[in-house]
N, C-alpha and C positions, 0 to 999 in steps of 0.2 A: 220303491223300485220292484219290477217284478220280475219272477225266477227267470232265467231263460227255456224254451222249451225243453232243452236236455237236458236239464238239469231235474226238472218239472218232471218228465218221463221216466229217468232215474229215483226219484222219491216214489211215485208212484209202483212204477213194478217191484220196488223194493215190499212196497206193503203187501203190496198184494202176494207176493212170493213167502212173507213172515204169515199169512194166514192160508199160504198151501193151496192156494191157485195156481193156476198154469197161466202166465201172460206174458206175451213177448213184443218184442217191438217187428211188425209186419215193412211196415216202410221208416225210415231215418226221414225227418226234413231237417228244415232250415235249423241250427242248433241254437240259435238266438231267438228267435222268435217266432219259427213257425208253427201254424195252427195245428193243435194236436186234436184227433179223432180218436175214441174208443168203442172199441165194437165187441160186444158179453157174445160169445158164440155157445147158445144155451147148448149144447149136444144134440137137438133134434129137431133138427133142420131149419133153425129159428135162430134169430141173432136179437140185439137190441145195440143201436148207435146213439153216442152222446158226440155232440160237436161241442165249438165253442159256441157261448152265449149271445145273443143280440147287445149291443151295446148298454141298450136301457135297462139289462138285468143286474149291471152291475152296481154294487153297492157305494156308494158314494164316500163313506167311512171308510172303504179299504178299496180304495181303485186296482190295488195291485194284485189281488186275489184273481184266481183263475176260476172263470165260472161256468159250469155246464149244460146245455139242456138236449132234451132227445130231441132227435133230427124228424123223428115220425110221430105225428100225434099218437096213434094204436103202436105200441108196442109189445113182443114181441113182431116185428116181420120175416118174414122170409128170407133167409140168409141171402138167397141171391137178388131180392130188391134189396139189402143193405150192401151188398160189394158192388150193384149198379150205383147207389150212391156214391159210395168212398171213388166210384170212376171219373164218374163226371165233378165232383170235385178235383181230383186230383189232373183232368184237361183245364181246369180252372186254376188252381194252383199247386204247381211242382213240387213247392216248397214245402207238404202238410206229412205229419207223423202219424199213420196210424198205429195203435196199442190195441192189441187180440188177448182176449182172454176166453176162459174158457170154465166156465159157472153154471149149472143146471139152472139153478136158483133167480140168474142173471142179477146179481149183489157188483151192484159201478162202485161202490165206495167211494164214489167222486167226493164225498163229505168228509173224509175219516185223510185226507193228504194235507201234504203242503200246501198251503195258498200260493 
């Protein structure tokens, strides 16, 4: 069974807040299950976005894991082609969470969460 997205968002900014990042929740979605987006805002005019996964990324042994990959082949982009995307996703679906962080480094620790 897999987390619900708020709950999923909830683990997540929690870790990242225990390692002294700044991340917050940008937009609220669907609390069951909608698609969550994270965007690393490096500080200098650069971002990096993880969406969710293609379906065939996922692992067959743990279907319930939440799995991520970058939305841009080259990343760091340009903060403002990454909130053109987080836009036209969000005309696509209502329902999606974005989570803003804020990382020189841009460290997603999308590995180091709750599945």
């Amino acid at each position: 069974m897999r987390l619900k997205s708020g709950i999923w968002v909830s683990a997540y900014l929690r870790r990242r807040h225990l390692d002294g990042t700044f991340a917050v929740v940008r937009r609220r979605g669907a609390e069951e299950a909608g698609a969550i987006f994270i965007k690393i805002a490096r500080l200098d005019g650069t971002a990096e976005l993880y969406g969710p996964a293609p379906q065939t990324a996922f692992d067959d042994s743990r279907p319930a894991d939440r799995a991520f990959s970058p939305c841009f082949k080259q990343q760091p982009v340009p903060e403002a082609e990454a909130e053109a995307y987080l836009a036209r996703e969000i005309r696509f679906d209502s329902d999606i969470w974005i989570v803003e962080i804020e990382d020189r480094a841009g460290r997603h620790m999308l590995d180091q969460v709750v599945p």
